[in-house]
Backbone bond lengths (Angstrom), bond angles and torsions (degrees), N, CA, C in turn:
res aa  C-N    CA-C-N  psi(-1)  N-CA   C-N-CA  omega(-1)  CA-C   N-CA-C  phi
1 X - - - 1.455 - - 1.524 109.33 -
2 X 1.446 113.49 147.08 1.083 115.96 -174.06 1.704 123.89 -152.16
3 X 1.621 122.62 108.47 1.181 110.09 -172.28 1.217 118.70 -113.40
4 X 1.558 120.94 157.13 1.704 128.21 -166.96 1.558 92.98 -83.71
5 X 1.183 111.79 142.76 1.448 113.49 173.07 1.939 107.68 -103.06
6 X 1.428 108.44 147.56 1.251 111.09 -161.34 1.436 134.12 58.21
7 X 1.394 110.56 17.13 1.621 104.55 151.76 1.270 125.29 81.32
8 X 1.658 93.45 -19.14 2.026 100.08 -168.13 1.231 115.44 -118.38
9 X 1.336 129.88 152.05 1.205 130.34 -155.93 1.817 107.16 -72.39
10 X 1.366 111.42 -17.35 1.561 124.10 -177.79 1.567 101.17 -101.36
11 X 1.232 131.87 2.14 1.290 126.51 169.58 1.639 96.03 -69.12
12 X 1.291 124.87 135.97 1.561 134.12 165.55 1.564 126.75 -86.34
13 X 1.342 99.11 -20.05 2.061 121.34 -157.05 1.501 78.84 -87.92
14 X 1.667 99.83 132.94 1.846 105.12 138.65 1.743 95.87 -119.00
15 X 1.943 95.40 -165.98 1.028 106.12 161.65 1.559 99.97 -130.73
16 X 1.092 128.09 -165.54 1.404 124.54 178.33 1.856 102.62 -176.50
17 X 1.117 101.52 158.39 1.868 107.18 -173.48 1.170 109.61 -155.08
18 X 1.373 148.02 94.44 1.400 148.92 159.36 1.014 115.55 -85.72
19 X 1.653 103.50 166.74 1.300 111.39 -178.90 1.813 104.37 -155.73
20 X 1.427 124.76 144.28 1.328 112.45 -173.83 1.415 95.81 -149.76
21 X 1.608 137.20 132.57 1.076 149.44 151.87 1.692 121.21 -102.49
22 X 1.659 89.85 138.81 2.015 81.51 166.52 1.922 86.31 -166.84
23 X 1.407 101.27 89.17 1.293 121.73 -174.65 1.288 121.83 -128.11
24 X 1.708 119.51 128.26 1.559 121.35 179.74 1.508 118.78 68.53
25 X 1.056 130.45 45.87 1.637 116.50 -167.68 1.282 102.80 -64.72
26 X 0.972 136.66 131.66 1.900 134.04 164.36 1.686 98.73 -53.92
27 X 1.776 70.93 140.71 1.763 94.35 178.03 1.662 109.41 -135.81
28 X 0.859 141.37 176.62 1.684 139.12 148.96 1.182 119.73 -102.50
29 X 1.895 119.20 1.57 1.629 118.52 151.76 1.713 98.88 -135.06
30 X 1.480 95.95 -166.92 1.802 102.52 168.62 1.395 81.41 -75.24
31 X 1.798 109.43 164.62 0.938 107.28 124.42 1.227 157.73 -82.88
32 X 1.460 146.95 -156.57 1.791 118.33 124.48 1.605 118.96 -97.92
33 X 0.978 121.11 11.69 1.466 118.22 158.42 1.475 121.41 -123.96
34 X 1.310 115.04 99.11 1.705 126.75 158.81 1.305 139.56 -77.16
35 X 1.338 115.07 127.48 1.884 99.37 -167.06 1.621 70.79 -131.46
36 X 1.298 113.71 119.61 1.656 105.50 157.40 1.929 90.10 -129.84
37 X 1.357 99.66 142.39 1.437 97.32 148.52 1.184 98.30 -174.05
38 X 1.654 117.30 146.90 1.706 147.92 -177.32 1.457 101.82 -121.87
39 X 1.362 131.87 111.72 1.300 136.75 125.66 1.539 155.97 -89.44
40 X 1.002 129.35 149.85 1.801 113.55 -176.36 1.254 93.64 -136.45
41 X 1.768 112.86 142.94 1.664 105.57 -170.86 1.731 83.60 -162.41
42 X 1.637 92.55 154.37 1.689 114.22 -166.63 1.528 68.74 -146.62
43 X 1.536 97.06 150.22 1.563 158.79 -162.99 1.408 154.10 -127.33
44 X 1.018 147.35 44.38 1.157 137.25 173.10 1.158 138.41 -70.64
45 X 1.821 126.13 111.45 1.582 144.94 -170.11 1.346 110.54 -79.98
46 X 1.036 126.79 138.59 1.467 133.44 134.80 1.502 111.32 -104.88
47 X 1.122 110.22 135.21 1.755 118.51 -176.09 1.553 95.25 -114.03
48 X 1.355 127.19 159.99 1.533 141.34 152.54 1.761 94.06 -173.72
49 X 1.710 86.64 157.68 1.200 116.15 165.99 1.438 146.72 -73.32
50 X 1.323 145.93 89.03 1.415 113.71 -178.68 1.338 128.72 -71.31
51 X 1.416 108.21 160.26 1.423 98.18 -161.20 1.406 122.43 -88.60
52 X 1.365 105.51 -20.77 1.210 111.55 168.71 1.866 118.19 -69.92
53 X 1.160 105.61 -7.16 1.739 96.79 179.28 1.599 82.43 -152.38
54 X 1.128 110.71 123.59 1.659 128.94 -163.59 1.363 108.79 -98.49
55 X 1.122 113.26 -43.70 1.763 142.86 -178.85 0.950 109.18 -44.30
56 X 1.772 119.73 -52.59 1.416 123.19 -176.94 1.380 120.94 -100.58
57 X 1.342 125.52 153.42 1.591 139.11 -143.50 1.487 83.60 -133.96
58 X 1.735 104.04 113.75 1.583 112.13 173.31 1.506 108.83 -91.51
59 X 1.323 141.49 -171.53 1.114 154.75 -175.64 1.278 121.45 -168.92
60 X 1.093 114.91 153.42 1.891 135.03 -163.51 1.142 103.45 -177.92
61 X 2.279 107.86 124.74 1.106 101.46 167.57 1.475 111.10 -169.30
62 X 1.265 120.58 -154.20 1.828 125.19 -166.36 1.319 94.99 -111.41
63 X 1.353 143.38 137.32 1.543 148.61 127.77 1.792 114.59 -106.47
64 X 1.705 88.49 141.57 1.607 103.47 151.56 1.661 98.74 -107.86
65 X 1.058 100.47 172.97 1.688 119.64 165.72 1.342 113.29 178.71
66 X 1.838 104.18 127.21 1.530 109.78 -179.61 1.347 103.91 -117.47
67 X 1.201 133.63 126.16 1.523 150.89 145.80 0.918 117.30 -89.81
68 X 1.680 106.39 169.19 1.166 143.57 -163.28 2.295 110.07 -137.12
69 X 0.754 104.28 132.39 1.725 104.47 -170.13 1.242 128.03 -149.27
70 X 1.339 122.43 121.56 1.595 111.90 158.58 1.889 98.94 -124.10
71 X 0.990 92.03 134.54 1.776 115.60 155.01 1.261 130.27 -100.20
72 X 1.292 135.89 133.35 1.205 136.22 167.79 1.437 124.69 -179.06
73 X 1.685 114.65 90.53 1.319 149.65 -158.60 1.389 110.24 -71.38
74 X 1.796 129.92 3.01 1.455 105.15 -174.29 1.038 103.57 106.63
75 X 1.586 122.63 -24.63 1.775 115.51 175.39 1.524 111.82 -101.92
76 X 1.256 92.86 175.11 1.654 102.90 -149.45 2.054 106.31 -56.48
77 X 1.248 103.52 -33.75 1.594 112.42 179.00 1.460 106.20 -115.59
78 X 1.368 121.37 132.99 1.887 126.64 155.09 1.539 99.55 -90.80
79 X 1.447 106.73 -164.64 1.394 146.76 -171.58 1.371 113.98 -162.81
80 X 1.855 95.09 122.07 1.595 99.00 171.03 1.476 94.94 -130.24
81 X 1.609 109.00 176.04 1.329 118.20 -171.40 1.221 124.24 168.25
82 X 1.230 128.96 -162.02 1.496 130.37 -168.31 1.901 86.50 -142.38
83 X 1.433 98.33 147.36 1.798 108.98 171.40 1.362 88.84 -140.39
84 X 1.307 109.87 167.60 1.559 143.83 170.29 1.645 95.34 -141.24
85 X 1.648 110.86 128.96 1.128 113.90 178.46 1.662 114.56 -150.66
86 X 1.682 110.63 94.33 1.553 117.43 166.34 1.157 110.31 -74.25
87 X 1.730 122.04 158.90 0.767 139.65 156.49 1.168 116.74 172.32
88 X 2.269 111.53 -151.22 1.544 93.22 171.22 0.937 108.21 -130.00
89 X 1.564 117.78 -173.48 1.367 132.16 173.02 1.730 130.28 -106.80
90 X 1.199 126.42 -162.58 1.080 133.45 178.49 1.661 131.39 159.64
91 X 0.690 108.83 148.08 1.961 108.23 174.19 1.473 99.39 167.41
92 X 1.795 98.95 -160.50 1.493 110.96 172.73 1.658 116.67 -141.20
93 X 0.810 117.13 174.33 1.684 105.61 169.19 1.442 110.04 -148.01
94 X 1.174 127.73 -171.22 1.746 132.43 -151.32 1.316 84.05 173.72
95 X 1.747 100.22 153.90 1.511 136.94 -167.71 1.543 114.41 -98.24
96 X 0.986 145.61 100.54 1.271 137.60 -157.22 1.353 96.84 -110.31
97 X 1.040 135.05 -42.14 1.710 126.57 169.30 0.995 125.54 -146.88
98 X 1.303 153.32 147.93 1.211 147.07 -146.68 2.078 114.98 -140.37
99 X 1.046 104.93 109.94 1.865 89.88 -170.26 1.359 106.57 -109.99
100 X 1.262 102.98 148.98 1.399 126.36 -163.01 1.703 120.57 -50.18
101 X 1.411 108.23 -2.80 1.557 119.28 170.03 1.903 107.22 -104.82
102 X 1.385 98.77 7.27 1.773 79.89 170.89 2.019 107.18 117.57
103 X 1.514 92.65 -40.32 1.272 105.87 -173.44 1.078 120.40 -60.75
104 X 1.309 148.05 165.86 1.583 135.78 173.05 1.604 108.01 -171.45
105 X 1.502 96.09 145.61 1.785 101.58 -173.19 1.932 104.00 -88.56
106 X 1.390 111.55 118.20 1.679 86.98 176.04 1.686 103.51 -124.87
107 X 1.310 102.42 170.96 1.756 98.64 -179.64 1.819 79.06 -108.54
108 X 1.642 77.94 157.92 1.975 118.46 -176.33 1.875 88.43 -135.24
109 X 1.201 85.56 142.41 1.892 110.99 -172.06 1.897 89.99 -147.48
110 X 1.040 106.14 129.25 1.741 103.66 -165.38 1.715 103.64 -173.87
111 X 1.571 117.17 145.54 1.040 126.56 145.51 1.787 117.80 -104.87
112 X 1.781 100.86 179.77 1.311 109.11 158.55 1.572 111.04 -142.51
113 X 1.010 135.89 172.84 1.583 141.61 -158.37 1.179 116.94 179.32
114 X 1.361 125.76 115.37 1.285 130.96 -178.12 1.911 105.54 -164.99
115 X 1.689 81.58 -176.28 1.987 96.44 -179.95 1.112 103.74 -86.68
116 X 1.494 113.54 147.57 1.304 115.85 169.00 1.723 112.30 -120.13
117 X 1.395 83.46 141.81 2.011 101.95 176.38 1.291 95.00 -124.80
118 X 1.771 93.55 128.85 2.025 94.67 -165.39 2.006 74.96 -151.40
119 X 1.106 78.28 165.42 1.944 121.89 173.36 1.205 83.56 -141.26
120 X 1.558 103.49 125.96 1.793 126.61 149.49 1.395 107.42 -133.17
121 X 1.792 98.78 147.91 2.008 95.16 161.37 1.778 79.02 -112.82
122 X 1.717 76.01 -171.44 1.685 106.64 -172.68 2.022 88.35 -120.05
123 X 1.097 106.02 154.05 1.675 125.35 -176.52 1.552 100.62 -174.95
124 X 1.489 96.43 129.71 1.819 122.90 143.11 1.064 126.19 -89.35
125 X 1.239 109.10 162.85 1.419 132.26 -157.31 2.001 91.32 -108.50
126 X 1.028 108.28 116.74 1.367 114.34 -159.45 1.899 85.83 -125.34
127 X 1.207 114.52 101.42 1.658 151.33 174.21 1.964 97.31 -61.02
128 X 1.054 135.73 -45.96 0.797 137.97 -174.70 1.109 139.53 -81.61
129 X 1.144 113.84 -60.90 2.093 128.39 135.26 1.587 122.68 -54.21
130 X 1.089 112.95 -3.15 1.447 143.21 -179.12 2.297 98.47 46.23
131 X 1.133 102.27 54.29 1.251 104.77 -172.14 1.633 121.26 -137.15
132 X 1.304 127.66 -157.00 1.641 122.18 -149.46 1.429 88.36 -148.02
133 X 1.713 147.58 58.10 1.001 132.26 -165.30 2.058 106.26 -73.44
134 X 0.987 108.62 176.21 1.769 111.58 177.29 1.455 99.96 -105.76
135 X 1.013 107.82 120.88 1.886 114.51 171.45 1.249 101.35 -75.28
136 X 1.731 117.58 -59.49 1.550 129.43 -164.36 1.121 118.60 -146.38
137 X 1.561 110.83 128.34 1.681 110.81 -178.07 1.362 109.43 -97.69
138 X 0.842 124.60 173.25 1.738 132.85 -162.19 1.394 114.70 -151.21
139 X 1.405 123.16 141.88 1.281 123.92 -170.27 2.001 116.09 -104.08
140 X 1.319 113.69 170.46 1.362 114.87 -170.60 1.512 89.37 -61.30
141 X 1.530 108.63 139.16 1.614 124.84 158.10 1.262 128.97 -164.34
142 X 1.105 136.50 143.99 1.391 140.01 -168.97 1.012 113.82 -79.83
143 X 1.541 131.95 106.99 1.749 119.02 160.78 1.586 149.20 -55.81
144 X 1.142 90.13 126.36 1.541 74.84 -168.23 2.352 141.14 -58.98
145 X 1.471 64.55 15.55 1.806 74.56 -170.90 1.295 97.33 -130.77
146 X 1.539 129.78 156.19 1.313 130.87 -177.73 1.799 92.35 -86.50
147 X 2.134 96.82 161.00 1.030 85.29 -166.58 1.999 95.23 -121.59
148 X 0.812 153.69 -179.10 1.394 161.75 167.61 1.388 109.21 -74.33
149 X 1.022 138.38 82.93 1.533 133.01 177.32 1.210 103.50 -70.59
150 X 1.207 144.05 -80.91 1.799 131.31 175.41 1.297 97.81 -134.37
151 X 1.815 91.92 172.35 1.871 118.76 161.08 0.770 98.66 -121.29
152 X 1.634 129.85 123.48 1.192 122.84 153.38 1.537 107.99 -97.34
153 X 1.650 103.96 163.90 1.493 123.93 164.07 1.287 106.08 -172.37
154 X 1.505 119.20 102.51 0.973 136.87 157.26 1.537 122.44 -142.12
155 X 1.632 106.82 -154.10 1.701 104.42 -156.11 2.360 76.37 -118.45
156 X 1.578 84.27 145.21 1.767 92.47 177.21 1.529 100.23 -119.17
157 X 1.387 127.85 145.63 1.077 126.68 161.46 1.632 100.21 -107.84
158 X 1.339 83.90 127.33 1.914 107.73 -175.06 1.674 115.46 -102.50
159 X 1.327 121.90 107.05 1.431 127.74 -147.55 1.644 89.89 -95.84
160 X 1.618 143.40 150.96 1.355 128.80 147.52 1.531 105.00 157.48
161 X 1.520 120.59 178.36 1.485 102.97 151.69 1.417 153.45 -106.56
162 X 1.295 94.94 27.77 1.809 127.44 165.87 1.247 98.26 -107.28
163 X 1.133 108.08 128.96 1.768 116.13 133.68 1.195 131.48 -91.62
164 X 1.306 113.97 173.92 1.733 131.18 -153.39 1.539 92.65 -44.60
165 X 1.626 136.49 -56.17 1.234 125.98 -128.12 1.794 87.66 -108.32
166 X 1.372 122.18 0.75 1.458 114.39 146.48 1.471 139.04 -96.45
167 X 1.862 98.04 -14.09 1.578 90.00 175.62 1.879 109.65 -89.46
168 X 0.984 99.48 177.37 1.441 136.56 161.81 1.704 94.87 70.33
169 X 1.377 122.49 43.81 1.466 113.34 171.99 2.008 109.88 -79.28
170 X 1.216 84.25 -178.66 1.663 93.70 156.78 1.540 125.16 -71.56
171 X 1.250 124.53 131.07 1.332 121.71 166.10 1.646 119.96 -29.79
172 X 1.687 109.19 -57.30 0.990 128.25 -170.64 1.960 109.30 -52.04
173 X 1.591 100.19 -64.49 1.450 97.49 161.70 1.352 128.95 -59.80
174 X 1.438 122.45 -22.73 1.609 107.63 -170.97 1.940 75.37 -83.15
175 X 1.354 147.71 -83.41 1.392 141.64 -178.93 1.097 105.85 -18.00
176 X 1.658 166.76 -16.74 1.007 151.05 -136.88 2.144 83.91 -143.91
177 X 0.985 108.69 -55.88 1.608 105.40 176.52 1.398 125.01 -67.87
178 X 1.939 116.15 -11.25 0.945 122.56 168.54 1.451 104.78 -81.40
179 X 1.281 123.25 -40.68 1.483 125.30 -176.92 1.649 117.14 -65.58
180 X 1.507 115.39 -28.21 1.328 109.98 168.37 1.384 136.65 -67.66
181 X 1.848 82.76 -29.67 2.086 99.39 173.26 1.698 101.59 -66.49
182 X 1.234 87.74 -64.52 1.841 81.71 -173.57 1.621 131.30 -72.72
183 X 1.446 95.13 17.70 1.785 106.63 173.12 1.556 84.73 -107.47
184 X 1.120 136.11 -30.24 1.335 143.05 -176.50 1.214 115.48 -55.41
185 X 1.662 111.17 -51.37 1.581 127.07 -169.32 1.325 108.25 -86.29
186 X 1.306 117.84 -45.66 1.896 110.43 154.48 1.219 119.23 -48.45
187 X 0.992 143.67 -50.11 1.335 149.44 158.81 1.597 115.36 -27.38
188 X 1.011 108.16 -54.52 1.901 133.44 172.05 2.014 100.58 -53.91
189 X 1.699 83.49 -67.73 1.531 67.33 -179.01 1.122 127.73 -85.13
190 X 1.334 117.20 -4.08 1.589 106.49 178.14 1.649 115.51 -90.10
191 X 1.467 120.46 5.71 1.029 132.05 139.98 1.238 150.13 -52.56
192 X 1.929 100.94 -55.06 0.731 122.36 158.84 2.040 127.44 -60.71
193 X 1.518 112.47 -32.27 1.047 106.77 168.95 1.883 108.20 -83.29
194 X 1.330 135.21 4.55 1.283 118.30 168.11 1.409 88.95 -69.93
195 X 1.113 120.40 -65.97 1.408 130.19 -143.91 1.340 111.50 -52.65
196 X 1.334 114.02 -30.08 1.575 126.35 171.36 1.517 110.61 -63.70
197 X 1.358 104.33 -54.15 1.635 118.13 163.77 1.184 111.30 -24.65
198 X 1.829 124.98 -71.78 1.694 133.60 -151.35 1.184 84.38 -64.43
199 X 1.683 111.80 -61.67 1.915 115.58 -151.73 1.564 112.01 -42.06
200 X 1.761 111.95 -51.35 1.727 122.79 -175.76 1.661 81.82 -65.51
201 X 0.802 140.87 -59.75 1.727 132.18 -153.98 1.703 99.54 -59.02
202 X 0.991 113.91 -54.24 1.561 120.99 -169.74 1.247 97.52 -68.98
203 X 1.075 132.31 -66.53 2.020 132.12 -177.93 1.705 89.44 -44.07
204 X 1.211 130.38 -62.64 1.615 132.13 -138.89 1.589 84.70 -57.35
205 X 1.682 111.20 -65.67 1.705 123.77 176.94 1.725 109.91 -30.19
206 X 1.200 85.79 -64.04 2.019 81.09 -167.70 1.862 108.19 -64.61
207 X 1.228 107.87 -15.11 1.606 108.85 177.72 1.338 100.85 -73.18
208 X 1.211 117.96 -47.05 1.937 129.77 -154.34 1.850 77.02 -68.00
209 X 1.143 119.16 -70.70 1.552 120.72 -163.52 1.411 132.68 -60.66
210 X 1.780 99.57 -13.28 1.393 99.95 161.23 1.209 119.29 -104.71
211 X 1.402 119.36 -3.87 1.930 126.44 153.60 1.374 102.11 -43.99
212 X 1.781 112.06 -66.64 1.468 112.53 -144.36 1.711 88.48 -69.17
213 X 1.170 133.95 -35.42 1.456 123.04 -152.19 1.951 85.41 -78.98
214 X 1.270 103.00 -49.86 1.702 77.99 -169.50 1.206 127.50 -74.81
215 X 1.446 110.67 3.48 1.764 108.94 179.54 1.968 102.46 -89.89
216 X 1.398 107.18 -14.89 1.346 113.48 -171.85 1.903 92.74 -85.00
217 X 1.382 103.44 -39.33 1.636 90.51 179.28 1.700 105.19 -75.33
218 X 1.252 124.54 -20.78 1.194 93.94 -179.15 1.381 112.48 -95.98
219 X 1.290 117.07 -7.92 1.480 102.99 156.37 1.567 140.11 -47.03
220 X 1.520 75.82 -38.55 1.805 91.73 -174.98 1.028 104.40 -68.16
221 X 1.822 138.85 -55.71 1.185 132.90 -175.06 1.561 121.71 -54.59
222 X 1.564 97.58 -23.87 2.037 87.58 -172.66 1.908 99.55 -101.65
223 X 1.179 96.73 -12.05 1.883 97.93 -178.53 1.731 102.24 -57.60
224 X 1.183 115.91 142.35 1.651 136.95 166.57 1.355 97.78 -56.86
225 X 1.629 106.47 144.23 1.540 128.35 -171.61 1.818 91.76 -62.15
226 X 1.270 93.21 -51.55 1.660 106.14 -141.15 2.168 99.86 -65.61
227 X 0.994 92.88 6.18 1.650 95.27 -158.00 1.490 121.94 -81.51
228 X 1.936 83.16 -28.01 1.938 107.63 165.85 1.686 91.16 66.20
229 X 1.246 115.40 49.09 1.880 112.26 165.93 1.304 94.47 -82.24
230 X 1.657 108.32 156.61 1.754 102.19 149.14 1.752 87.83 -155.25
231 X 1.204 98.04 172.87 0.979 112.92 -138.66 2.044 106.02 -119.67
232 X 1.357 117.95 92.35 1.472 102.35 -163.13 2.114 100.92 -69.97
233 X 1.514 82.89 145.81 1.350 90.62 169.32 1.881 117.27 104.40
234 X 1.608 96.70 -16.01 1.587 94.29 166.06 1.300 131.69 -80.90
235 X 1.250 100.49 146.16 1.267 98.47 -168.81 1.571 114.19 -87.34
236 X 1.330 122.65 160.70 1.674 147.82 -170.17 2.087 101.72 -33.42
237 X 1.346 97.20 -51.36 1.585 86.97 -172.30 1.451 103.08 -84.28
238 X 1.004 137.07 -18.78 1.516 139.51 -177.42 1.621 109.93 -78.56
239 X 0.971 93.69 -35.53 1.895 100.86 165.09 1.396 116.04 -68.44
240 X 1.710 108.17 -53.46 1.302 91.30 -169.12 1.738 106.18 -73.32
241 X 1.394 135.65 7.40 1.545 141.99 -163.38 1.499 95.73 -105.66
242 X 1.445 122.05 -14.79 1.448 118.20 -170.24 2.037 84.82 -104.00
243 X 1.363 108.61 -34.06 1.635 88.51 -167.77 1.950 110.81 -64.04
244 X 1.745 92.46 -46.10 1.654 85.75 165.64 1.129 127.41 -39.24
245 X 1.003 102.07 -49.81 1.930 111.86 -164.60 1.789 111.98 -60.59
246 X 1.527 101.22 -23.70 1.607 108.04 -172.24 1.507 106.89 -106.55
247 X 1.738 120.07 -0.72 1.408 115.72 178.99 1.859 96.31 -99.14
248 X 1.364 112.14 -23.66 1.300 109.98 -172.12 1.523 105.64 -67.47
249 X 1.547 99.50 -39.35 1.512 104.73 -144.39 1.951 87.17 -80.27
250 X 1.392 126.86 -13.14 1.646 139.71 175.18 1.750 94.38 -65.05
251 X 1.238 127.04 -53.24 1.498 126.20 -167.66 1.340 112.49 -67.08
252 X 1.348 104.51 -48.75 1.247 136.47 178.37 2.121 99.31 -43.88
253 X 1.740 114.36 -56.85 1.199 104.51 -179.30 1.595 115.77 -91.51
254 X 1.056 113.82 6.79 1.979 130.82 175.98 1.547 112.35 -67.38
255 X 1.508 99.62 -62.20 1.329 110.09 157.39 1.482 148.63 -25.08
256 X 1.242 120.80 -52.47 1.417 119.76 141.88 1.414 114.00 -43.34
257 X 1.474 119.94 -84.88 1.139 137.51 -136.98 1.656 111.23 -61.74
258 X 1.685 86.51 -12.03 2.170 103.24 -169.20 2.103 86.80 -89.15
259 X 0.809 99.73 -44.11 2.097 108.03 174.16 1.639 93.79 -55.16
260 X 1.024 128.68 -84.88 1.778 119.12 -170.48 1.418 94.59 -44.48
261 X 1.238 140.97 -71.03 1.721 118.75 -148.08 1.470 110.40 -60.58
262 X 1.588 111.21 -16.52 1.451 98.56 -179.96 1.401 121.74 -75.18
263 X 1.852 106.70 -39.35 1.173 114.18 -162.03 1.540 94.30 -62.54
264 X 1.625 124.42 -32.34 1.243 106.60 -168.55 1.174 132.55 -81.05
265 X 1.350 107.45 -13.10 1.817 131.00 168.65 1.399 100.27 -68.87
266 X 1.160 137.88 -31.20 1.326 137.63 177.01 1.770 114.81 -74.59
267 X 1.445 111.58 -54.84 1.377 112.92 152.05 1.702 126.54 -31.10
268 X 1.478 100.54 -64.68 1.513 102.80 166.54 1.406 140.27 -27.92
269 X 1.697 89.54 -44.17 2.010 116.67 -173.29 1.822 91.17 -76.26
């Protein structure tokens, strides 16, 4: 298990705590081959990026680890015991899939390396008594050579709402990529409100201009023949629809007035 410290995608620090058993298997004799070993181990990561390959998430860090052990390969004496083992760590890891809640499967490729402080005895495998007697006990001591605490390489499932290829950046870049989105999204909207701007401006224009043209046509149609208005700004077919309208509406008042002169020329006779 392993947690990011501080919450933020530019925090670098975890902590981490394992634990691994493979102790006593039941048998119905001894055997001659024993693999027991129990460990518990705490951690501290530093993660960063290189820049030249972005993808992958490096690591550097602190381990303790205390076990528990017996060995015994088939030869005539094993070794069991207790270790204490500081040191450090290292590897890298990569994102292998990523799911749509945040979560993501990644592989870890990693060593660890440190001193070891161990107590071991020595014991045979005694066929006859069917048992594990102790030849020699041994006291706490430090070895003189570092020892390999593990390799890992396996697949991690990474629980949260970052994944691998957003956590553990620089402040500076996660601050600098936040500033581009949101210079980005002003940008959006302050676009978006010109554009709102032209459209009401352009509708408002073509409204204002088809008021003035139709209050000028309906002037023309209800204005008196005799009055000689005209009208700047109409256009060619609207003129010639106002000249009809004022030669008809001339016949239209001829008519009477051509009926009285006759009847009265007739009176006359």
């Amino acid at each position: 298990m392993e947690w990011n410290l501080g919450g933020k995608n530019w925090s670098r620090w975890t902590v981490g705590a394992d634990y691994m058993n493979k102790w006593r298997t039941h048998h119905s004799f001894t055997p001659g081959i024993v693999f027991n070993h129990s460990a518990a181990r705490l951690e501290v990561r530093n993660y960063w990026r290189p820049v030249k390959h972005p993808k992958w998430t490096l690591y550097r860090g602190l381990f303790v680890q205390y076990s528990t052990f017996s060995y015994l390969f088939g030869s005539r004496h094993g070794i069991q015991g207790k270790a204490m083992v500081p040191g450090l760590t290292g590897g890298f890891q990569r994102s292998l899939y990523v799911y749509p809640n945040g979560n993501s499967i990644d592989f870890d490729l990693g060593l660890s390396v440190g001193a070891c402080y161990v107590q071991k005895d020595r014991y045979h495998h005694d066929t006859e008594s069917d048992c594990y007697p102790v030849d020699e006990r041994g006291s706490w001591h430090w070895l003189k050579y570092p020892v390999l605490a593990d390799v890992r390489a396996g697949i991690i499932f990474r629980m949260g709402r970052h994944t691998l290829p957003e956590l553990y950046r620089r402040r500076y870049d996660v601050d600098l990529a936040y500033a581009e989105a949101k210079d980005s999204i002003n940008l959006l909207r302050k676009n978006r409100r010109f554009e709102r701007h032209y459209r009401d401006s352009v509708y408002r224009q073509i409204f204002d201009d088809f008021e003035h043209y139709y209050d000028s046509i309906s002037h023309a149609m209800t204005a008196a023949p005799s009055t000689g208005v005209t009208f700047v700004g109409m256009s060619e077919p609207l003129k010639a629809v106002s000249k009809k309208s004022v030669k008809a509406e001339h016949k239209v008042a001829e008519k009477p007035e051509g009926k009285a002169r006759n009847k009265k020329k007739e009176e006359e006779r």
